[in-house]
N, C-alpha and C positions, 0 to 999 in steps of 0.2 A: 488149397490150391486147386485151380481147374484147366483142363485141355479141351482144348477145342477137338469135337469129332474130324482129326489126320484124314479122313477120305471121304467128308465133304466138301468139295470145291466148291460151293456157291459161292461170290464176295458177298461182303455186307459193307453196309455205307454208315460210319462212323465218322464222329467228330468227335475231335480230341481237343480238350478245352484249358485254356490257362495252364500250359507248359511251358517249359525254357527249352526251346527247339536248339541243339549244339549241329554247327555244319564243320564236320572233321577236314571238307576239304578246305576252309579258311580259316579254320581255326576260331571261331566266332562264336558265340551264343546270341538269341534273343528272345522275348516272348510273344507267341503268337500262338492263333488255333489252326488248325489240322483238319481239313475237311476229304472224304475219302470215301470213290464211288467205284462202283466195280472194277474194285482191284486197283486203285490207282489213287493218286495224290493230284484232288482236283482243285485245292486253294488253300493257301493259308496266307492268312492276314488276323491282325487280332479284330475281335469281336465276331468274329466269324457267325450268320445266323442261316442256317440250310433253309433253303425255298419250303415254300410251303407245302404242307399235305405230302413232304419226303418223311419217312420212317428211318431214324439214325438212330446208331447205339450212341450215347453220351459215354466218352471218358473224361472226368475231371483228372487234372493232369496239374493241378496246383501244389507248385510246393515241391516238381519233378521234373528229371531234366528228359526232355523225348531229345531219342537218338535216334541216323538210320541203325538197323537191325545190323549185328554183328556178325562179321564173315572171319569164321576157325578154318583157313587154310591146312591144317592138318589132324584130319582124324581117323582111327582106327573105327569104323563100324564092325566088322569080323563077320558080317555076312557077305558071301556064304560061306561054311565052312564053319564057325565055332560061333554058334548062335547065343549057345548056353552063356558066352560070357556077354554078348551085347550083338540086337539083331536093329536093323534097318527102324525097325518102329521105336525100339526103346530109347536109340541112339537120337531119333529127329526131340524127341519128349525131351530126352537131357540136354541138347540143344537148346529146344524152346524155353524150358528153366533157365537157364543161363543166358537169355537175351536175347541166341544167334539165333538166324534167319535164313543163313547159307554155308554149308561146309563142303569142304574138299576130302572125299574119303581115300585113303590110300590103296595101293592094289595087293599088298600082303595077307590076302584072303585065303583061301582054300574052297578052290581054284583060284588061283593067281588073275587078279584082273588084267586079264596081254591078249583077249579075243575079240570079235567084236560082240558076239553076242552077249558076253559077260558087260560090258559097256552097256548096252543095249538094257542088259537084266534093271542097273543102277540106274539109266533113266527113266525104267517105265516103275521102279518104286518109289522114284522122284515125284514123277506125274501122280501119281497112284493117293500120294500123301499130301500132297500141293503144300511141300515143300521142297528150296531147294538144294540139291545133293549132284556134286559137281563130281566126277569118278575121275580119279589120277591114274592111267596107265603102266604096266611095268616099264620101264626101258630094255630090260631084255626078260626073254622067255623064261616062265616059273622062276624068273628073280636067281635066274643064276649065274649072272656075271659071265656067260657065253653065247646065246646066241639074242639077238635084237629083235624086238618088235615091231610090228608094221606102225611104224608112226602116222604114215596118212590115211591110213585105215581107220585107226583107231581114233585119231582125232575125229575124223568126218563123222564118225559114230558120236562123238559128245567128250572123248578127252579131255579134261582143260588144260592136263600138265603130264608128265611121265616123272617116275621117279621109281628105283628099286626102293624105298624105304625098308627100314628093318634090316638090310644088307645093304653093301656098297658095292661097286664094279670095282674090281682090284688090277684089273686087267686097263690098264694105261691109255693102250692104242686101241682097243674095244672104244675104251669110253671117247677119244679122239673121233672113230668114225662115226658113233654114236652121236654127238655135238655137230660134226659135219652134213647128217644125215638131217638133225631136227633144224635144222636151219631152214631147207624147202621148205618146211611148213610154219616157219618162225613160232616152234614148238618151247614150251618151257620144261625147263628142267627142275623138277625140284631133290635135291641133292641131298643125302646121309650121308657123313664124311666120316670115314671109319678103316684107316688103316691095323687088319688085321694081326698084323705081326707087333704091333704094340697096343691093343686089346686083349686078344687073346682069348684067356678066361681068365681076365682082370671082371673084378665086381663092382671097384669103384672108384674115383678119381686118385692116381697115386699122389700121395701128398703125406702131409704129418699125419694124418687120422687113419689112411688106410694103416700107416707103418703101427701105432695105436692100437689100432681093432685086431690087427691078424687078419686084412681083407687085401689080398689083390689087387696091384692096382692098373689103373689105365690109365696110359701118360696122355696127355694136352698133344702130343707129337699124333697121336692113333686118329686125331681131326685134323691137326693142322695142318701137318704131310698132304693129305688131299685136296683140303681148300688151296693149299697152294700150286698144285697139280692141275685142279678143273681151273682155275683162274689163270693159268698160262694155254690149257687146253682150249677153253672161253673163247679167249683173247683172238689165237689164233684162227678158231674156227670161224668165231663171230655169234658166236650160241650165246642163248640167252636163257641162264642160269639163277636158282635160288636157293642159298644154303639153309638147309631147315635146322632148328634147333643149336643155334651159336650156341659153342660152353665157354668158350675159350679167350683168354684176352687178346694170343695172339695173331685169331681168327678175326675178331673184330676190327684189329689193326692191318692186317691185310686187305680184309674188303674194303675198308677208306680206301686205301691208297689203291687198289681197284679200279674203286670208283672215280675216282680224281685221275687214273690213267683211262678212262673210255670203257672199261670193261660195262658189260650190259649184263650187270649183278645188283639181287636183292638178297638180304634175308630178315629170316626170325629168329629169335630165342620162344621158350617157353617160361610159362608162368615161376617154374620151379626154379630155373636159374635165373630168374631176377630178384626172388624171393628167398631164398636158402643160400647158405654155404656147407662145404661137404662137414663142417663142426654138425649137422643134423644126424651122422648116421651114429653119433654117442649110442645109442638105443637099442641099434640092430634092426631100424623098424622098416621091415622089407617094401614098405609105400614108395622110400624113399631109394629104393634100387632104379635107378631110371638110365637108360643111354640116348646119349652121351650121358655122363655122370653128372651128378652136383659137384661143381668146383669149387675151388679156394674163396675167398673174400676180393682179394684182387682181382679173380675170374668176373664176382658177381658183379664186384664195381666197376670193371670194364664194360660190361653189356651195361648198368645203368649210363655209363656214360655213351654208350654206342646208341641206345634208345634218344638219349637228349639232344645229340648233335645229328640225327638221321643217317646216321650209319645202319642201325639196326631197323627195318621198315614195319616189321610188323610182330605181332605175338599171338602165337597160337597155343593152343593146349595140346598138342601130340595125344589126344585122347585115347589111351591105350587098355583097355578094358580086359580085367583077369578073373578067375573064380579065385575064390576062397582057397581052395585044396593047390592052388598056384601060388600064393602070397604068403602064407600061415604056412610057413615052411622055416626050415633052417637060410639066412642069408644067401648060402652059397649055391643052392637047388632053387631059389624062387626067380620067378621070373622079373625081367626088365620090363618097367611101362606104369604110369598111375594116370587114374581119370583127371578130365578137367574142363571138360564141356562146362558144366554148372560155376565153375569156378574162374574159367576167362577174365571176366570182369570184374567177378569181387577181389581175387587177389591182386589183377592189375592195380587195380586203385588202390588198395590196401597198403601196399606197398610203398606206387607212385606217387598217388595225390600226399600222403599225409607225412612221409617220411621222405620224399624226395623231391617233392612242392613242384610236382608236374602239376600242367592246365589240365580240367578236365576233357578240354578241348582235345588235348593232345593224345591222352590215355585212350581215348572215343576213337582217333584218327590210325590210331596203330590198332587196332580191330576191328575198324569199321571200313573207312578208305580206301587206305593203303592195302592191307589183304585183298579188296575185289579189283583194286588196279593194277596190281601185280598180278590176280588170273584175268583180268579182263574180261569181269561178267560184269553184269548189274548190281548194283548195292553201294552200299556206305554213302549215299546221301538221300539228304530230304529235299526232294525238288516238285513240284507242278509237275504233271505228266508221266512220272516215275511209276512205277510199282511201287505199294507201299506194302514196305518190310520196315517195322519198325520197335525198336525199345522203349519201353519206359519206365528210368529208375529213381528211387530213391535212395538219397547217398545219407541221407541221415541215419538209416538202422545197420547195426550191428550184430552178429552174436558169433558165439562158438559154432565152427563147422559141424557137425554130427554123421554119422553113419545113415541115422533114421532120416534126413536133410535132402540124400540124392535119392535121386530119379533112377538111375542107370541101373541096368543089371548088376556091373559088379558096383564094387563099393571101394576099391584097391586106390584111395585119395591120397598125395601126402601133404593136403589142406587137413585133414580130421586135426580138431583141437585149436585148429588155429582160429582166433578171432580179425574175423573178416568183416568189412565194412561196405555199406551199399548192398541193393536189393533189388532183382528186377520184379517191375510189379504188375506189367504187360508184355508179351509179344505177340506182334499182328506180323504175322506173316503171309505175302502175297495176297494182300485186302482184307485178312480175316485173322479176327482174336484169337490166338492158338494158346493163350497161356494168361491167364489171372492169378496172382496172389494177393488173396484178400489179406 
């Protein structure tokens, strides 16, 4: 495996040869070449032959499907504040391995991202990496569910979204003026739905398994209580909301009917709860400690069916990054959170394509598309004139996940063991190869 030197911005002018180019926003495949000049997507057509006396890098791309570059609406980078588990550079790397081009970092730092200059810090390591790293704002001060943030402050600095993640505002009429407030700036909200008093210090989804194990559990009520709280709060204010990480079946059936009443709602799930049911935690194996929890079976098949009829908009990895001396603990002392940068796309597919005979159009459209139309940046297509952020994978290879496999500081996956299919085998990130696996 190789990286591209992170704080060289020159482009390079690359053609990308004999690919099956997939466009998520029609859902389409075709094949064609890829021609790419400072920084940019300057033709594709097949046979594509670059002017003369021009110097391009060749990709042979035969046999491989080229994607735009994958946009992880939600990730924990930890800087500043807890570098040791994952800092700004090692986060863009595990990124790059895993296909993405653009992430959303959350603000549950230390210092809490709610200033401007903190904002300010996130885009100039943006710049800094030429890669890009979109900073989520708190919704209120140090994430404490009492006082609010300067939303147009914060925005004007490069915001793309606020959200307390990692906590929720428990506080009703906070979070009403809150929605009221992000409205002047047609602000998004990206939402943790977590009713307190039925979490607790629950460990893990209550159901038959928690009752089995001796674990704690957290009712389906601890999200759904909220989601049906911001979606009346929504409604009224007119905000424009996104619930991150669906567990829940009767979460998913609320946002339908949401959406079918006007509300201006999106969300995700993550990789783990499309993937798993809470029959994983047989083990103990603290990877698989995550919040919201892994649910039931009926939970899991609800989110495949909320992915397949467009309920569900998009999937992210909640990339939450721990040390060793956090996870290699007893269950009830380790921490909530497993990585999944690297793994976006191999589990998506893994799953979708071969066990629930999604397009790969489609699996490409819920990580590529739909995540950058939802923050409303740049990305998830391949067009003429674009910035080219791009993937390119091979769906043919397979193998067992490994410890020695990721990139990332930590290592805290609850992919380890699992046999995953597909393999990213380039990403060109803003004009330039950032990532080769030979």
């Amino acid at each position: 495996m190789e990286f591209g030197n992170l704080r060289l911005a020159e482009k390079e002018n690359i053609v990308i040869k004999n690919g099956c180019i997939i466009n998520p926003q029609t859902l389409d495949k075709f094949e064609a070449d890829i021609l790419i000049s400072g920084g940019k997507i300057k033709e594709i057509k097949k046979n594509l032959v670059p002017g003369p006396g021009d110097a391009f890098k060749e990709i042979n791309a035969e046999g491989l499907y080229v994607c735009p570059g994958f946009t992880d609406m939600h990730v924990h980078l930890r800087e500043p504040g807890n570098d040791g588990e994952e800092d700004i550079n090692s986060g863009v790397k595990s990124a790059l391995r895993g296909g993405i081009t653009s992430i959303a970092c959350m603000p549950n730092t230390d210092p809490v991202l709610d200033s401007q200059h903190l904002i300010n810090y996130i885009k100039l390591k943006s710049k800094e990496l030429n890669f890009n790293i979109y900073p989520v704002a708190a919704i209120t001060k140090d994430l404490s569910g009492e006082k609010l943030s300067e939303f147009g402050l914060l925005k004007s600095s490069g915001a793309v979204a606020f959200s307390d993640d990692g906590r929720c505002v428990q506080n009703a009429r906070l979070m009403y003026e809150a929605m009221k407030y992000a409205t002047q700036f047609n602000a998004l909200f990206i939402l943790h739905e977590e009713d307190y008093s039925f979490s607790g210090s629950g460990l893990v989804n209550e159901g038959y398994y928690s009752a089995m194990l001796g674990l704690e559990g957290i009712s389906c009520f601890s999200e759904d209580l909220m989601v049906a709280r911001d979606i009346m709060l929504a409604k009224a204010a007119g905000a424009r909301i996104h619930i991150t990480h669906v567990s829940s079946a009767k979460t998913v059936d609320m946002i339908a009917k949401a959406k079918n009443d006007g509300v201006n709602i999106t969300c995700d799930t993550t990789c783990e709860h499309l993937f798993f049911n809470d029959s994983c935690l047989t083990g103990y194996d603290t990877n698989f400690k995550i919040k919201p929890p892994i649910r039931s079976e009926a939970d899991r098949m609800a989110i495949i069916k909320g992915l397949r009829q467009g309920t569900i908009d998009a999937i992210a990895s909640d990339h939450a990054p721990h040390l060793l001396s956090e996870k290699n603990v007893s269950f009830k002392e380790a921490a909530f959170g497993s990585i999944g940068l690297e793994t976006l796309f191999k589990a998506s597919f893994s799953k979708l394509f071969f066990e629930e005979k999604f397009s790969i159009e489609k699996i490409i459209s819920l990580i590529s598309y739909n995540p950058a139309k939802i923050l409303n940046i740049e990305g998830g297509a391949i067009e003429t004139g674009r910035i080219a952020n791009i993937s390119i994978i091979d769906t043919s290879c397979e193998n067992i996940y490994k410890s020695d496999d990721i990139i990332s500081r930590s290592k805290n996956s609850s992919f380890l063991g699992q046999n995953l299919k597909g393999e990213i085998k380039y990403t060109i990130a803003n004009g330039k190869v950032m990532f080769i696996n030979n």
